[in-house]
PAMAR-676384 format. One line per 3 residues: their letters; for each residue x, y, z of C-alpha. Coordinates in nm, 2 decimals. Layout:
% PAMAR-676384
a	X:Y:Z; ...
//
This chain:
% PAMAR-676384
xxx	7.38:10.14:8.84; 7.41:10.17:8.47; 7.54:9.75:8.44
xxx	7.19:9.71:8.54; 7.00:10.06:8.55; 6.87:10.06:8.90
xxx	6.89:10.32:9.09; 7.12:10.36:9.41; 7.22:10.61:9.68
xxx	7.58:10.76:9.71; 7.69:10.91:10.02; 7.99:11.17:9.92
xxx	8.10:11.19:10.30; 8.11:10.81:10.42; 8.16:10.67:10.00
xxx	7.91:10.48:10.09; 7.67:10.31:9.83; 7.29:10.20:9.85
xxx	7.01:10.02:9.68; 6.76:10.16:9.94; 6.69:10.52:9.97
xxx	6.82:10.66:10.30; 6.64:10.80:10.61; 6.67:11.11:10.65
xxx	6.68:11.26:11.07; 6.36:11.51:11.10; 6.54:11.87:11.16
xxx	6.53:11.93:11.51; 6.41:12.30:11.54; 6.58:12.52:11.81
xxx	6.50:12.82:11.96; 6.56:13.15:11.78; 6.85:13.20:11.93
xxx	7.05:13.56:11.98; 7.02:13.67:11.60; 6.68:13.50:11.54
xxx	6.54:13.73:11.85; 6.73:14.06:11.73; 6.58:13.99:11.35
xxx	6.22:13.92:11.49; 6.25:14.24:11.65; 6.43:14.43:11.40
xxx	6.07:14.34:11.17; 5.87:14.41:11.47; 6.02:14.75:11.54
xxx	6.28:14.88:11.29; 6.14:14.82:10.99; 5.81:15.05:11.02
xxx	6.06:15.30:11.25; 6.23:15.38:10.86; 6.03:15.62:10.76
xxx	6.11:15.84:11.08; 6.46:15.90:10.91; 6.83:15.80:10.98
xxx	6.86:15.89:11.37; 6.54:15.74:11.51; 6.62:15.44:11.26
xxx	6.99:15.36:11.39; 6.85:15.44:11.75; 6.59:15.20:11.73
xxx	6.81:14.93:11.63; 7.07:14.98:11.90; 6.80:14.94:12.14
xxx	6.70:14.60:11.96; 7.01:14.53:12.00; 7.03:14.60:12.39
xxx	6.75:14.41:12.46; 6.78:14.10:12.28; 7.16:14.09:12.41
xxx	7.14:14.07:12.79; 7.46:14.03:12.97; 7.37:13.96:13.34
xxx	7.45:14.23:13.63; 7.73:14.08:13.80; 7.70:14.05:14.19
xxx	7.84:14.35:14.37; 8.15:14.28:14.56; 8.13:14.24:14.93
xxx	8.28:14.57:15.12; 8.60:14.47:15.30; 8.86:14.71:15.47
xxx	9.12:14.46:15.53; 9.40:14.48:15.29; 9.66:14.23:15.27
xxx	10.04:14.34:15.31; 10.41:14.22:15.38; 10.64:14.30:15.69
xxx	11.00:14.32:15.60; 11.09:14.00:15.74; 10.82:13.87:15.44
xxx	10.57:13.80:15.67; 10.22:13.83:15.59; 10.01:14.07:15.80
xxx	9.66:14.18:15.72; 9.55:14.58:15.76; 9.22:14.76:15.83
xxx	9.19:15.06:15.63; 8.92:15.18:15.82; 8.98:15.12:16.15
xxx	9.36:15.12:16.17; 9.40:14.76:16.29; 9.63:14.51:16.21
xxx	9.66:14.14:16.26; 9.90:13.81:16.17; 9.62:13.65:16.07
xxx	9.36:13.64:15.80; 9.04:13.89:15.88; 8.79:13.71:15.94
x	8.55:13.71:15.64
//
């Protein structure tokens, strides 16, 4: 404060003003996440892959890539033969492409 030459705390984002110096929140530390995996392995693998030259280098990190990047398999789709269609009176009928049968109502499932 230069009327009395104390010193204060200013907070640019609230204008806020202080006597007392603020708190400040420990960091919380999260996990590496997606890039903090792929650089831990880059340093791990990549880096002492260099002197193998260009190929093995970029093939390397692809596969860093691949497996720090995971997408899960997706569930296979259940096999069904009965295909939905319309009569010409805009009816609904269902049809069984492998066995030739047709029906009003839904398939059962």
């Amino acid at each position: 404060d230069p009327g009395s030459g104390k010193l204060y705390y200013y907070n640019a984002a609230t204008r806020e003003t202080r006597w007392e110096k603020p708190v400040v929140p420990p960091r919380v530390e999260e996990g590496p996440g997606v890039f903090g995996r792929f650089f831990k392995k880059m340093q791990e693998n990549v880096i002492p892959d260099v002197s193998k030259g260009a190929t093995s280098f970029f093939t390397t990190v692809r596969d860093v890539a691949k497996s720090v990047v995971t997408t899960p398999p997706r569930p296979a789709a259940a096999h069904n033969p009965w295909e939905q269609h319309y009569a010409p009176d805009g009816r609904k009928y269902w049809w069984n492409t492998e066995t030739g049968e047709s029906s009003w109502g839904p398939p059962p499932q």
